[in-house]
TORKOL-4160 file (C-alpha; in steps of 0.2 Angstrom, whole numbers, padded with zeros to 4 digits, m for minus):
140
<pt num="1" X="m0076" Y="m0018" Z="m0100"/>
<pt num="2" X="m0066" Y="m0004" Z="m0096"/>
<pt num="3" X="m0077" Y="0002" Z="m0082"/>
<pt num="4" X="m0076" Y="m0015" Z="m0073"/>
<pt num="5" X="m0055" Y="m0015" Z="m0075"/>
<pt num="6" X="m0056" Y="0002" Z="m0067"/>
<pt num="7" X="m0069" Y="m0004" Z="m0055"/>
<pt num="8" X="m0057" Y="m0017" Z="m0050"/>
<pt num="9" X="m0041" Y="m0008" Z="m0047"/>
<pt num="10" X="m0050" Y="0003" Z="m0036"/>
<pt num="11" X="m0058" Y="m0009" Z="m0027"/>
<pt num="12" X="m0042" Y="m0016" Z="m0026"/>
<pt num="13" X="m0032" Y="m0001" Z="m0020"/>
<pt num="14" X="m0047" Y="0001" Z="m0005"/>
<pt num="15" X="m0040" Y="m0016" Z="0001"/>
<pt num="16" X="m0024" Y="m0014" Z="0002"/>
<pt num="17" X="m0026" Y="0002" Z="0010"/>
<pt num="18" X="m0037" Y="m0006" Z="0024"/>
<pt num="19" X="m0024" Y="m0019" Z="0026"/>
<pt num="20" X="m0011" Y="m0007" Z="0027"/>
<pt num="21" X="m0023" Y="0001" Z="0042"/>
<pt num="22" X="m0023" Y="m0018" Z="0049"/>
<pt num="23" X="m0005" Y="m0018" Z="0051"/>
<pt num="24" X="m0001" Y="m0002" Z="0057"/>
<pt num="25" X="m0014" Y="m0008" Z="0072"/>
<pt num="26" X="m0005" Y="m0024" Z="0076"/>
<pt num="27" X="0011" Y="m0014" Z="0074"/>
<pt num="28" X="0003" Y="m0002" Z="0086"/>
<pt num="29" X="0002" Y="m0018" Z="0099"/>
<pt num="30" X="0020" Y="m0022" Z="0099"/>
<pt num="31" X="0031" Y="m0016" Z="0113"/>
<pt num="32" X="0042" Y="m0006" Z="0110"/>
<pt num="33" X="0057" Y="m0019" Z="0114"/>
<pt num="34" X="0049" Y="m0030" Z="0098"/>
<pt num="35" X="0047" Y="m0014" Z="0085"/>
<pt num="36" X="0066" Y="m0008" Z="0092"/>
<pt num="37" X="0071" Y="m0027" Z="0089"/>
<pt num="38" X="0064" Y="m0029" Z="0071"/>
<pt num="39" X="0071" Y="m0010" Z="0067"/>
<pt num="40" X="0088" Y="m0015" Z="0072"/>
<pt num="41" X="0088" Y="m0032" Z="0064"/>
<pt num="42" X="0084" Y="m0022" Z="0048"/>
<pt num="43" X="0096" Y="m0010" Z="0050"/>
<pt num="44" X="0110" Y="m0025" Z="0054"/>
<pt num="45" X="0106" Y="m0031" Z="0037"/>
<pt num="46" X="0105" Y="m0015" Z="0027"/>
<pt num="47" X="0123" Y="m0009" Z="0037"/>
<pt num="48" X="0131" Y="m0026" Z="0040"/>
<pt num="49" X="0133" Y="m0020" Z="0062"/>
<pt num="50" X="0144" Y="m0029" Z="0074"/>
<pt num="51" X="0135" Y="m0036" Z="0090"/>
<pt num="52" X="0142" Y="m0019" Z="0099"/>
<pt num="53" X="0133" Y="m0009" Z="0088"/>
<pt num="54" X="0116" Y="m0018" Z="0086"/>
<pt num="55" X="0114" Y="m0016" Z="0106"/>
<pt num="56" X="0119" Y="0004" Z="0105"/>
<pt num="57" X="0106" Y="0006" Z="0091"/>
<pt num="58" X="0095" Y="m0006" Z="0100"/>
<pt num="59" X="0093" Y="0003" Z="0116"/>
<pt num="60" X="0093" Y="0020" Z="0106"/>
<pt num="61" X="0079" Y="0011" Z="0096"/>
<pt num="62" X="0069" Y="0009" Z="0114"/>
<pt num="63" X="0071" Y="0028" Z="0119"/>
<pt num="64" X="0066" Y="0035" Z="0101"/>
<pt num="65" X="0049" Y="0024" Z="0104"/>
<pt num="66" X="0046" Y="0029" Z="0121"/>
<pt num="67" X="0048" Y="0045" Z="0116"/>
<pt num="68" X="0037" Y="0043" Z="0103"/>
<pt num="69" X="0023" Y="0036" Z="0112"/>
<pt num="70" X="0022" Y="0049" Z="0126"/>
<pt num="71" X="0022" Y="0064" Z="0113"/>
<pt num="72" X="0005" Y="0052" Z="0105"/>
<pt num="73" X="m0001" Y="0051" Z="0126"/>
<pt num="74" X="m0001" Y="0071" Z="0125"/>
<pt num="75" X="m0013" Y="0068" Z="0108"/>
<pt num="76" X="m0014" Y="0088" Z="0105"/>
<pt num="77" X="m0026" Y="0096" Z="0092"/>
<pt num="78" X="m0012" Y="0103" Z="0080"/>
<pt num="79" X="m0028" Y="0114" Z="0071"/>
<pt num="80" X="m0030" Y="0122" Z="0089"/>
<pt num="81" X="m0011" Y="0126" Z="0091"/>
<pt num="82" X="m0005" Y="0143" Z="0095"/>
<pt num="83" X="0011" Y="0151" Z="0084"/>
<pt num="84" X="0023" Y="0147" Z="0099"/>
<pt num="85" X="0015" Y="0128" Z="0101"/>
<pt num="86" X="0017" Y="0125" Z="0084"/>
<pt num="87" X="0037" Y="0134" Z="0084"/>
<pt num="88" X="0038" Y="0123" Z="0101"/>
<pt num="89" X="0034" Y="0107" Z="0093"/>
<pt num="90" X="0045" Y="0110" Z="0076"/>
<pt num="91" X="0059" Y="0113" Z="0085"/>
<pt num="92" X="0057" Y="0098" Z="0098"/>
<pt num="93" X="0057" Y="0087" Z="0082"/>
<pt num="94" X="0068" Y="0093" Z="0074"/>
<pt num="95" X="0083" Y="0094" Z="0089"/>
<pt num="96" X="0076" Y="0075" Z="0090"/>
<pt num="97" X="0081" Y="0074" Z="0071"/>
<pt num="98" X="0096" Y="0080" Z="0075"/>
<pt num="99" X="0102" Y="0071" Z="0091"/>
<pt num="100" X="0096" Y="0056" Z="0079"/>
<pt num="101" X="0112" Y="0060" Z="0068"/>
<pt num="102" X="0123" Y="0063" Z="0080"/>
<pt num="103" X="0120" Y="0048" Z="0091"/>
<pt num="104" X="0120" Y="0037" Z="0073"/>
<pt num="105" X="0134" Y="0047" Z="0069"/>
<pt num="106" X="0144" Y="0041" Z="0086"/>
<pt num="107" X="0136" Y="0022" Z="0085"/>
<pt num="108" X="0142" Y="0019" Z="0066"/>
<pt num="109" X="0158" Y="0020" Z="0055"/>
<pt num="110" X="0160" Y="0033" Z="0040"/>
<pt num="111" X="0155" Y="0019" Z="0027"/>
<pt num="112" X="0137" Y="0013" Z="0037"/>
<pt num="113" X="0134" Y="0032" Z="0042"/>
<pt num="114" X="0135" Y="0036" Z="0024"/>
<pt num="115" X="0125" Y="0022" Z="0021"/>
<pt num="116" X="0110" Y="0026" Z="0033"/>
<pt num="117" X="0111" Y="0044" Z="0027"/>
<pt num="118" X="0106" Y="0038" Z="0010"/>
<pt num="119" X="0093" Y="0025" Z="0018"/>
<pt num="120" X="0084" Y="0038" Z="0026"/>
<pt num="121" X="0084" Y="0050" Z="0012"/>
<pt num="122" X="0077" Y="0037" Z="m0002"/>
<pt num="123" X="0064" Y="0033" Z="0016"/>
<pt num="124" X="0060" Y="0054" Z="0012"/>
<pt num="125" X="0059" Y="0052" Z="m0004"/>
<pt num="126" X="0048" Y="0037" Z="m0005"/>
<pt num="127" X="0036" Y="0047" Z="0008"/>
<pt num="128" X="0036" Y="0063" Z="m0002"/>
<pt num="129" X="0031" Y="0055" Z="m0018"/>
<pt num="130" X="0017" Y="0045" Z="m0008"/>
<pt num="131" X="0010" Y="0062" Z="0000"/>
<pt num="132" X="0012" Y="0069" Z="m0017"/>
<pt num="133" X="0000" Y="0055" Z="m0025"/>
<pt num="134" X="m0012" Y="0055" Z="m0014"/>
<pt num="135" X="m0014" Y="0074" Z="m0017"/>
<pt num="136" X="m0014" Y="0070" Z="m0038"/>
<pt num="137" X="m0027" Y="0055" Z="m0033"/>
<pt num="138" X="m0040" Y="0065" Z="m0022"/>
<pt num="139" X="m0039" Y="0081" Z="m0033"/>
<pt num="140" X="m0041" Y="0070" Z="m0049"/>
């Protein structure tokens, strides 16, 4: 009895992670006007953003994305990276990191700054713990 529950929950887990695969796809067909649409209608109800703001974070939504999808276009090895690549790289996503705060920073009041800072810190947190779960689950 036990073995079929068991059997059952991971069969159950392998689905879900091939749906999850499934919508990262059809997400991966979306222009980046839709994604930057549905990221800023999310982040209008999570901050509560005047019209004003919802367009600033909208087109800064667009830019993020198509950087994004010219840094997958250059689809780079990283186990073939040299020391300097790898410093290159860090550093480029990081000063996006940073110009992400600052431009959030110029877009958004004190309150819904504070607000997204918390957002995206639970986001981290949520992702750590994930990573950290799949290490317990394929060691175990």
């Amino acid at each position: 009895m036990l073995a079929i529950c068991t059997l059952t929950a991971q069969n159950t887990r392998g689905h879900q992670n091939e749906t999850r695969k499934e919508f990262r796809q059809k997400m991966m067909k979306m222009s980046t006007e839709q994604i930057a649409d549905l990221r800023t209608k999310k982040l209008t109800l999570a901050l509560n953003l005047d019209a004003k703001q919802q367009q600033k974070i909208k087109e800064f939504q667009v830019e993020i994305l198509q950087n994004h999808k010219n840094r997958k276009k250059d689809n780079i090895d990283k186990r073939k990276l040299t020391s300097d690549e790898i410093y290159i790289t860090r550093s480029a996503r990081l000063d996006a990191k940073i110009n992400t705060k600052q431009e959030m920073k110029r877009i958004l009041n004190e309150d819904q700054y504070q607000a997204w800072e918390n957002l995206a810190r639970k986001k981290y947190m949520e992702r750590k713990n994930t990573f950290k779960s799949r290490i317990v689950k394929n060691k175990g």
